[in-house]
VEXKE-825654 format. One line per field, with one value per residue (C-alpha): residue number from 1; residue in three letters; x, y, z. Coordinates in Angstrom, 1 decimal. Each point is the difference from the previous one (the first is absolute). Layout:
// VEXKE-825654
pos <- NUM, ...
code <- Ala, ...
X <- X, ...
Y <- Y, ...
Z <- Z, ...
***
This chain:
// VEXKE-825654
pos <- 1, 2, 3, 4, 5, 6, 7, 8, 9, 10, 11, 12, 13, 14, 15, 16, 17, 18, 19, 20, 21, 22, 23, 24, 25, 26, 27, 28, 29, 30, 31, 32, 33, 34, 35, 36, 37, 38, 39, 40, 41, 42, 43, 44, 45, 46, 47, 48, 49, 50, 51, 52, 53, 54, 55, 56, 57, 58, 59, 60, 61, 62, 63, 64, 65, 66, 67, 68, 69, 70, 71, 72, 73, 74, 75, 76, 77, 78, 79, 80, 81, 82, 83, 84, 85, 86, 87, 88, 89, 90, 91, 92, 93, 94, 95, 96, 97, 98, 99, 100, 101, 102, 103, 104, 105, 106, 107, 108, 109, 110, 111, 112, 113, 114, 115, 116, 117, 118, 119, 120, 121, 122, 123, 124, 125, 126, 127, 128, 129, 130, 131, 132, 133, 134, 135, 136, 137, 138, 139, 140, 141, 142, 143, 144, 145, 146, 147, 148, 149, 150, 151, 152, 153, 154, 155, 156, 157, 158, 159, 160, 161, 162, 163, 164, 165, 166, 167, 168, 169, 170, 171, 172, 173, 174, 175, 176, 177, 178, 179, 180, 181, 182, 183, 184, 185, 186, 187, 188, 189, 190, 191, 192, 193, 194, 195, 196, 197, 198, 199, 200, 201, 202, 203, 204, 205, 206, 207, 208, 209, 210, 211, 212, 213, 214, 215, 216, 217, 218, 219, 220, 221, 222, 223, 224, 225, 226, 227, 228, 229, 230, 231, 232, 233, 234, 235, 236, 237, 238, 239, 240, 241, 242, 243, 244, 245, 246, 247, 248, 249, 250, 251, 252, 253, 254, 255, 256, 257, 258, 259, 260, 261, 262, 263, 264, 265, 266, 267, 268, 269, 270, 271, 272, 273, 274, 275, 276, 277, 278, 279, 280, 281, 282, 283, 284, 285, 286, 287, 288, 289, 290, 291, 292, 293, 294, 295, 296, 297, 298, 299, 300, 301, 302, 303, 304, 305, 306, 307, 308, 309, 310, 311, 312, 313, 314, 315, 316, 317, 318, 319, 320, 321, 322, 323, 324, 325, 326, 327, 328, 329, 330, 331, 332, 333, 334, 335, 336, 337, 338, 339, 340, 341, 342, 343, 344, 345, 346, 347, 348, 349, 350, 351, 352, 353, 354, 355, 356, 357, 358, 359, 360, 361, 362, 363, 364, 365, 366, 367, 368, 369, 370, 371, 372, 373, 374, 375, 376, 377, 378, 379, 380, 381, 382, 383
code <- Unk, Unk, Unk, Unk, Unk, Unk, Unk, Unk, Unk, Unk, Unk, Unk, Unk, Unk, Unk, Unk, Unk, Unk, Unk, Unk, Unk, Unk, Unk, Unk, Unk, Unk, Unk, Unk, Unk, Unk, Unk, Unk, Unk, Unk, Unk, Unk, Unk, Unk, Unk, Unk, Unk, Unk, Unk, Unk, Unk, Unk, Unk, Unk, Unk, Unk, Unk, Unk, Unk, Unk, Unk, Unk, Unk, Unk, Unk, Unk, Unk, Unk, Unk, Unk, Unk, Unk, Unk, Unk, Unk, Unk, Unk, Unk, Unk, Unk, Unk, Unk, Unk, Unk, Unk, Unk, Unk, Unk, Unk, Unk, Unk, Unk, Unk, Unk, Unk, Unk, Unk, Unk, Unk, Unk, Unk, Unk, Unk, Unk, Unk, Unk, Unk, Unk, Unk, Unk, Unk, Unk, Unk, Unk, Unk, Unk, Unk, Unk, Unk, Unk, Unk, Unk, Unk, Unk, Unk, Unk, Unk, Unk, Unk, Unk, Unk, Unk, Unk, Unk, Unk, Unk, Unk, Unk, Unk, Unk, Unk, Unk, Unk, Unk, Unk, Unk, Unk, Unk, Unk, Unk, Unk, Unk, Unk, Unk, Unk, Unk, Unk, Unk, Unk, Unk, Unk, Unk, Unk, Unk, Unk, Unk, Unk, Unk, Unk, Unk, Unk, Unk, Unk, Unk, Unk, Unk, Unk, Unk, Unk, Unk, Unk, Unk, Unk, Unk, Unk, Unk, Unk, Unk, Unk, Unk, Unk, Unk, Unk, Unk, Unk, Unk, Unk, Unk, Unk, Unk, Unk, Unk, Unk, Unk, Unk, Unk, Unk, Unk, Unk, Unk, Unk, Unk, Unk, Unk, Unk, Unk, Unk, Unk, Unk, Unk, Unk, Unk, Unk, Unk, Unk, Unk, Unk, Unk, Unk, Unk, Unk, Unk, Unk, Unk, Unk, Unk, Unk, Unk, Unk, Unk, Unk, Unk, Unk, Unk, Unk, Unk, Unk, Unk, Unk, Unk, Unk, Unk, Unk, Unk, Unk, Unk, Unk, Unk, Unk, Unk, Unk, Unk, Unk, Unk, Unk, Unk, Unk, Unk, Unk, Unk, Unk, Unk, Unk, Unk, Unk, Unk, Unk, Unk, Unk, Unk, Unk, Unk, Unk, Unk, Unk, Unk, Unk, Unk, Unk, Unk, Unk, Unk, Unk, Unk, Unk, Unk, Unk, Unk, Unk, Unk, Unk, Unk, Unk, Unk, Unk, Unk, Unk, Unk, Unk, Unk, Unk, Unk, Unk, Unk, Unk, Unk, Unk, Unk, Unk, Unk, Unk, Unk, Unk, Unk, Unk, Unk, Unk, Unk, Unk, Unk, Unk, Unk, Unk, Unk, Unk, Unk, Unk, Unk, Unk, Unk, Unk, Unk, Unk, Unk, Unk, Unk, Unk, Unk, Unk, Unk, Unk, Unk, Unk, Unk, Unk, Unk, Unk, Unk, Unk, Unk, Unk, Unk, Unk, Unk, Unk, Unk, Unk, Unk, Unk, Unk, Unk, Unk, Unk, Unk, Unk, Unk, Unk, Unk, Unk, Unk, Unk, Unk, Unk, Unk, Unk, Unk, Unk, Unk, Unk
X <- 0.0, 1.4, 1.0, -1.5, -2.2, -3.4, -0.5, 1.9, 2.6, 1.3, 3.2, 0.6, 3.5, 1.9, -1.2, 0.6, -0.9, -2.3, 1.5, -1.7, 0.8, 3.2, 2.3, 1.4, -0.1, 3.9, -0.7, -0.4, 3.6, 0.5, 1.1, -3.4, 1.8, 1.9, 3.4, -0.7, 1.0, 1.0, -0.8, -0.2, 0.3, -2.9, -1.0, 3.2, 0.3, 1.5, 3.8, 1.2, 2.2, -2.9, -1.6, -3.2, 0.4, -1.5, 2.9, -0.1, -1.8, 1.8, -0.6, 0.5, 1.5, -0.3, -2.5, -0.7, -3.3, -3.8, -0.3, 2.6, -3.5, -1.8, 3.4, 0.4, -3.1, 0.2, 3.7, -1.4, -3.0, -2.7, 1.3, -1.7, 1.3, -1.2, -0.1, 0.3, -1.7, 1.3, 0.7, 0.8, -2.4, 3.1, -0.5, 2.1, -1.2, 2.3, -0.4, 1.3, 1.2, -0.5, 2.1, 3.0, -0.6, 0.1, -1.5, -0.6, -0.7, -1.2, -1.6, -3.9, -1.9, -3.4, -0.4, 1.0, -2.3, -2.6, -1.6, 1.0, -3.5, 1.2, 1.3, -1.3, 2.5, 1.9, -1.9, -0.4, -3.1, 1.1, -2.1, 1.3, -0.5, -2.9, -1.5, 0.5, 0.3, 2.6, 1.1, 3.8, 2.3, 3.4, 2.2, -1.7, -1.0, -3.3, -3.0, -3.6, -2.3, -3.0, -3.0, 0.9, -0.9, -2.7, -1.7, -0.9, -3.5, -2.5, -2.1, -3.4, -0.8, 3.6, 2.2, 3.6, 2.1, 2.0, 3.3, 1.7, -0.2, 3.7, 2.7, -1.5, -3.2, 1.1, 0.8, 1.0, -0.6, 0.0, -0.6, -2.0, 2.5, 3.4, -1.5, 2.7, -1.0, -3.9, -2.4, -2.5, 1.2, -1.7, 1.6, -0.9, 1.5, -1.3, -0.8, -0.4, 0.3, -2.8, 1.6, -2.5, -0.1, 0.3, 0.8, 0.3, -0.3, 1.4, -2.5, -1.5, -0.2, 0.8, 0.5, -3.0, -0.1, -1.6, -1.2, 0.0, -0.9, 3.1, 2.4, 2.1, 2.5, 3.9, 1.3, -1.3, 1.5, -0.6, -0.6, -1.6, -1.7, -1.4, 0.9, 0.1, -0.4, 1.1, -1.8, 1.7, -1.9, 1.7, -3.3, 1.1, -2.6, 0.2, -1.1, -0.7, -0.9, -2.5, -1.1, -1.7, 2.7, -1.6, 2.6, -2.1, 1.4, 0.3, 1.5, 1.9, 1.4, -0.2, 2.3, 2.6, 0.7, 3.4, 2.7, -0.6, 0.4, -1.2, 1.6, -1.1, 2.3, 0.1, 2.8, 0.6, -3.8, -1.3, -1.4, 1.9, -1.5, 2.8, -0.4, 2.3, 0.7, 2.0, 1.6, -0.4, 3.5, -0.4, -3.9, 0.4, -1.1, 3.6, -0.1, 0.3, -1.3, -2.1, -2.6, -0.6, -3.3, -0.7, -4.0, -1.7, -2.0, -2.5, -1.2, 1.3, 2.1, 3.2, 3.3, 2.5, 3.8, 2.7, 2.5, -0.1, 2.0, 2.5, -2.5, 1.2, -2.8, 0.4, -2.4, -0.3, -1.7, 0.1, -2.1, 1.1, 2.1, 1.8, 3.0, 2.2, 2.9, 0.9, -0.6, 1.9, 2.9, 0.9, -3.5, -0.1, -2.8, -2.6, -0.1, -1.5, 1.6, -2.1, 0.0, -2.2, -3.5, -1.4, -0.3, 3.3, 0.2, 3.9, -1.1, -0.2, 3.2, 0.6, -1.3, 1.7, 1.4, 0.1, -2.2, 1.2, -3.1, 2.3, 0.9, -1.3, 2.8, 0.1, 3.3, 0.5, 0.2, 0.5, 0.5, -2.8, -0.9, -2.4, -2.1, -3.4, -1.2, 0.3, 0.8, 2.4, -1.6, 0.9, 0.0, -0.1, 1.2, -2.5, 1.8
Y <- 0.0, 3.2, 3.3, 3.6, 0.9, -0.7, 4.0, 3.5, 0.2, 3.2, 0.6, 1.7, 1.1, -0.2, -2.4, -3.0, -2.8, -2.9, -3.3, -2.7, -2.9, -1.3, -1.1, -2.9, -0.5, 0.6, -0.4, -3.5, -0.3, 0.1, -2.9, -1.5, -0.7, 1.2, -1.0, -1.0, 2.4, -2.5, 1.2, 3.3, 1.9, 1.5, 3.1, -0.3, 0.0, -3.1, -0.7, 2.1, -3.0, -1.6, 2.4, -0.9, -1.1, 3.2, 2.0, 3.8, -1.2, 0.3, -1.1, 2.8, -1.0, 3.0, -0.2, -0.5, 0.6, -0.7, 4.0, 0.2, -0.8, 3.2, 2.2, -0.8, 0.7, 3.5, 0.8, -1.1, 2.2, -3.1, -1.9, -3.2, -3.3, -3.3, -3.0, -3.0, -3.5, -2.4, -3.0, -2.2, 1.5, 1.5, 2.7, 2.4, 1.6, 1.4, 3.9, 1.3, 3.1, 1.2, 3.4, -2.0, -3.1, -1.8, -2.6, -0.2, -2.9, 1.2, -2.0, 0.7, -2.9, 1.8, -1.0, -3.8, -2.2, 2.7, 0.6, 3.5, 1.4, 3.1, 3.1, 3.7, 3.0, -1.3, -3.2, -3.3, -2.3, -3.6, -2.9, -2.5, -4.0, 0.4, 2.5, 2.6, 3.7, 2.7, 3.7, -0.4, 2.8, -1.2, 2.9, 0.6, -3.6, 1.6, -2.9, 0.8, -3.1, 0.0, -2.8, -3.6, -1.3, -1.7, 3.4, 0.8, 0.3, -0.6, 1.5, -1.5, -2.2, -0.1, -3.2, -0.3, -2.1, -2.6, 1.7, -0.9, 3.0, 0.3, 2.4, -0.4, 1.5, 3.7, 1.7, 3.7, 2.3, 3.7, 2.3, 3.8, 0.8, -0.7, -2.5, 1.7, 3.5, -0.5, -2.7, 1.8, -2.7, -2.4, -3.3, -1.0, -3.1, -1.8, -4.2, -3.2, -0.9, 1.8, 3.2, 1.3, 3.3, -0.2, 2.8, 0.2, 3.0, -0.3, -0.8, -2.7, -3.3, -1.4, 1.0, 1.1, -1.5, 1.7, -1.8, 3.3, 0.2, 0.1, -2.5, -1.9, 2.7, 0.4, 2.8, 2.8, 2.7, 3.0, 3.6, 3.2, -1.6, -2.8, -3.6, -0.6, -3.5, -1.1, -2.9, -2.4, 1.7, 3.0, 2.0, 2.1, 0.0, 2.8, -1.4, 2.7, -0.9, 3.0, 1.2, -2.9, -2.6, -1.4, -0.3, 1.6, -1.4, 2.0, -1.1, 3.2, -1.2, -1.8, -3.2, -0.8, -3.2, -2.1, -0.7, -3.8, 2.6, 3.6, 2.3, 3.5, 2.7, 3.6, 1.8, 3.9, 0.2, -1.8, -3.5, -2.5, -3.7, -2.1, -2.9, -3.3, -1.6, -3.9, -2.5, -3.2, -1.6, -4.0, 0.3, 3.6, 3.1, 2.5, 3.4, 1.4, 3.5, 2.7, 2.6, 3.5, 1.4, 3.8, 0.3, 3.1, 0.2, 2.6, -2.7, -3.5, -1.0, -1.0, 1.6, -2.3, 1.8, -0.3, 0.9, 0.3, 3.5, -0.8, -2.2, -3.1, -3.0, -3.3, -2.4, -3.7, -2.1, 3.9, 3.2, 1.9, 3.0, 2.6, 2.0, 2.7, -0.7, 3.6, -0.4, -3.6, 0.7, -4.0, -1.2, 0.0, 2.9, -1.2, -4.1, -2.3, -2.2, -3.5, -3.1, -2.6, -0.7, -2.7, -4.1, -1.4, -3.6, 0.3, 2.1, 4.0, 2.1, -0.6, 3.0, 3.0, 2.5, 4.0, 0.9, 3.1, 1.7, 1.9, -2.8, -3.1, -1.8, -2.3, 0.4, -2.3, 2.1, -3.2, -4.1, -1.9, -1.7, -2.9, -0.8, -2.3, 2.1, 3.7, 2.7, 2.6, 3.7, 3.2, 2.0, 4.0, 1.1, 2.0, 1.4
Z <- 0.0, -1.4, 1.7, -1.0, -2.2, 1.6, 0.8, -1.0, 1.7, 1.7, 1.9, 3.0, -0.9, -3.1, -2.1, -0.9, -1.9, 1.2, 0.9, -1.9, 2.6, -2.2, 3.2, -0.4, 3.7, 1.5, 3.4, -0.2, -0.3, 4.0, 1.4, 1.8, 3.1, 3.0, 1.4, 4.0, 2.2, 2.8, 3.9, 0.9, 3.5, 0.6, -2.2, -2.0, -3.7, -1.8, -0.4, -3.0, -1.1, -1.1, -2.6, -2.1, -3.4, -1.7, -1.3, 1.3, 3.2, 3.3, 3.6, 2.7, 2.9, 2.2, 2.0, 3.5, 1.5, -1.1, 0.1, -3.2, -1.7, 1.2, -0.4, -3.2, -1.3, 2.1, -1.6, -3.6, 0.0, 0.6, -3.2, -0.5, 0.8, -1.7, 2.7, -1.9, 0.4, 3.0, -1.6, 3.1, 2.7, 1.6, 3.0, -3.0, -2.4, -3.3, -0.5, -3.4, 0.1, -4.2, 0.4, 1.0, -1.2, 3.3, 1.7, 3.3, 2.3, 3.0, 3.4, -0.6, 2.5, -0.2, -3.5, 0.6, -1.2, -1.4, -3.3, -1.0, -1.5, -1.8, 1.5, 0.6, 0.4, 2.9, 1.0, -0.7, 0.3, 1.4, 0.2, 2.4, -0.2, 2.4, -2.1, 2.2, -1.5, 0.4, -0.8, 0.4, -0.8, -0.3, 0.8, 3.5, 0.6, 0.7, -0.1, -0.3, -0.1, -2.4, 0.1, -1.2, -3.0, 1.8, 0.8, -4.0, -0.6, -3.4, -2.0, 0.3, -2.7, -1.3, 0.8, 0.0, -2.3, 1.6, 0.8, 3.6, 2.4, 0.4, -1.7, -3.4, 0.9, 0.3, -3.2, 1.0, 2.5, 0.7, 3.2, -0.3, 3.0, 2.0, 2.6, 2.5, -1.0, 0.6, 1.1, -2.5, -3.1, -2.6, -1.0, -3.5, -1.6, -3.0, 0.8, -1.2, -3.8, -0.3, 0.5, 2.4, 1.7, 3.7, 3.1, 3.9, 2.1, 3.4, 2.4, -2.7, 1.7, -3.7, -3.8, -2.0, -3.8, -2.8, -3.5, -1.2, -3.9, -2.8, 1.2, 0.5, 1.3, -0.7, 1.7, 2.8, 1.1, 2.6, -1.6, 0.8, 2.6, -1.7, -0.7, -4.0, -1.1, -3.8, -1.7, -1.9, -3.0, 0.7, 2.0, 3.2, 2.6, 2.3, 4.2, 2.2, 3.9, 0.2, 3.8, 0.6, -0.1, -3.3, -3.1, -3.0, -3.4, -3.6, -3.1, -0.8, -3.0, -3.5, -0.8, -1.5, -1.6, 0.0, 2.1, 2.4, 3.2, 1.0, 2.2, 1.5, 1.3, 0.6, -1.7, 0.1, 1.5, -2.9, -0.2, -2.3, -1.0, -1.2, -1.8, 0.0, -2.9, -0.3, -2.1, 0.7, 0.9, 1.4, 0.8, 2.0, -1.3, 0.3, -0.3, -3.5, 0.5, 1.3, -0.9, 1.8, 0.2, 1.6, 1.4, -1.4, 3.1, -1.8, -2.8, 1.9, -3.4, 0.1, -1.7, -1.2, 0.9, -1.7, 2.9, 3.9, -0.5, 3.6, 1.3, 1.4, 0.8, 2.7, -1.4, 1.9, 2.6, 1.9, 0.1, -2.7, 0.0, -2.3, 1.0, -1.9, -1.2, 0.3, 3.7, -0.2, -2.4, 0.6, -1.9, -3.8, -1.2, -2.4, 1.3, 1.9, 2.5, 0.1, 2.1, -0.3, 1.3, -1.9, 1.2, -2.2, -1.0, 1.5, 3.2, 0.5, -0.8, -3.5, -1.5, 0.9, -1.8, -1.0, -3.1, -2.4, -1.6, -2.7, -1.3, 1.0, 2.0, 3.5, 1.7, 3.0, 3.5, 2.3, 0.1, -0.6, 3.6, -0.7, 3.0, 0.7, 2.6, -0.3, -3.1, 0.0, 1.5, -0.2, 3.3, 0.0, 3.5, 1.3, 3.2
***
């Protein structure tokens, strides 16, 4: 499935010409694997005579204490990190650092044995093997416990396919509010393969599901006050919890067709739907490209664009984001950085990689990291 070409295109800086989905996919020249790191002291980083197979990839081995986290997302201006998959249910968890092309491998035992659920600013959502839910932020350690899985209600007269309630049963969740800032906040996650809309408030004994009309849903983000839903179609429905606690639903804007997964994100103060494209490669579908769409709020249509101007987008099994690569020199304007967030034959983090839109290209950023049990997330310090 082609690139471009399904709607004018405009450009929000110099323009450039449309990629057409040509990539002959580069990334996938990463070795798939991981040299062991061996023991490690508590909160230390792995031996530097043992480096990964990736060339241009180093392993720190400065650091000391679980703060080093926190700092050094305070020195570097709250620059992402990407945790990648545990492949051996270890109490560590790997780190990449993409601005120095690091990798760290730091003591983390709150995330043993949990199901990282997606990730929202600074948090993560774990689900643990007795399908318990958390908040956890990883560079304060901070832990805010959600319902269980066994506290999800239905729709009446809707029934739920037969999908286990464990890890695989949360999609992607975002918070209205810093749960540390105020207890006034709204949990929304997407569930089931169904992709249904569900919420808690604190103070709710459980969480509240909605069959709510356009599904199934892809993506939702937090904006202006409101939660936005996309459809796999391509509609954005607009949820607003009015005075009386009640989310009210709108569609607020037409579809767009293409793409096997939707994203929504706010860029600049503007609302963005991207859309996924693949090639199949052994059975999965691997990134191949992406289109950019712009919302004309005042007639709900969609505007194709042809560049991000210094935009910079973090698309992945994460609440998506958008930074400036005029405010982060390190980032490469104009691109998307990608990890996967799709059920792989071979396992989650095999699809990763940083997508040009002036010309079309994937360039690898980090290792692959294959792993059964959790995907590789991007986590944007929120301190």
């Amino acid at each position: 499935m082609g690139c471009g070409g399904l709607i004018t295109p405009i450009s929000l800086s110099p323009p450039f010409n449309s990629s057409k989905c040509t990539t002959s996919l580069p990334f996938l020249s990463f070795s798939p694997s991981i040299m062991p790191f061996g023991a490690l002291p508590r909160l230390s980083l792995s031996n530097a005579s043992n480096p990964i197979k990736t060339k241009a990839i180093h392993i720190s081995s400065d650091i000391g204490e679980q703060s080093e986290l926190a700092h050094w997302s305070v020195s570097q201006h709250r620059l992402p990190l990407l945790m990648l998959p545990d492949k051996e249910r270890r109490e560590s968890r790997k780190f990449f650092n993409l601005f120095e092309n690091k990798l760290y491998d730091i003591q983390m035992p709150e995330f043993h044995g949990k199901w990282c659920c997606g990730s929202f600013k600074g948090w993560v959502v774990t689900v643990d093997d007795s399908s318990n839910i958390h908040l956890l932020n990883p560079l304060s350690k901070t832990q805010i416990q959600l319902p269980s899985l066994d506290k999800f209600t239905y729709p009446q007269d809707s029934f739920e396919l037969e999908i286990p309630r464990d890890y695989r049963y949360i999609h992607n969740t975002v918070l209205s509010a810093d749960p540390i800032s105020t207890p006034d906040y709204i949990v929304v996650t997407i569930i089931t393969n169904q992709r249904l809309f569900a919420y808690y408030k604190p103070g709710d004994v459980g969480w509240t599901t909605l069959d709510i009309p356009w599904g199934p849903y892809d993506d939702v983000i937090y904006y202006e006050g409101q939660f936005y839903c996309i459809t796999n179609w391509g509609y954005v429905v607009a949820c607003d919890f009015a005075s009386d606690g009640l989310p009210k639903f709108t569609k607020v804007a037409k579809s767009v067709n293409g793409g096997f997964h939707k994203y929504i994100v706010e860029s600049s103060g503007e609302l963005l739907q991207v859309s996924r494209h693949s090639a199949r490669r052994n059975m999965d579908p691997m990134t191949s490209c992406f289109e950019v769409f712009q919302l004309d709020r005042k007639t709900g249509k969609w505007i194709e664009l042809e560049s991000l101007g210094d935009q910079v987008l973090f698309l992945g099994f994460n609440c998506p984001f958008s930074l400036s690569a005029l405010d982060f020199p390190q980032l490469k304007a104009n691109c998307i950085y990608f990890t996967d967030d799709f059920p792989y034959k071979d396992g989650p983090g095999i699809d990763n990689g940083i997508y040009n839109l002036e010309d079309g290209s994937i360039k690898p950023y980090c290792p692959n990291s294959l792993s059964w049990n959790n995907y590789p997330i991007w986590i944007h310090p929120n301190l």
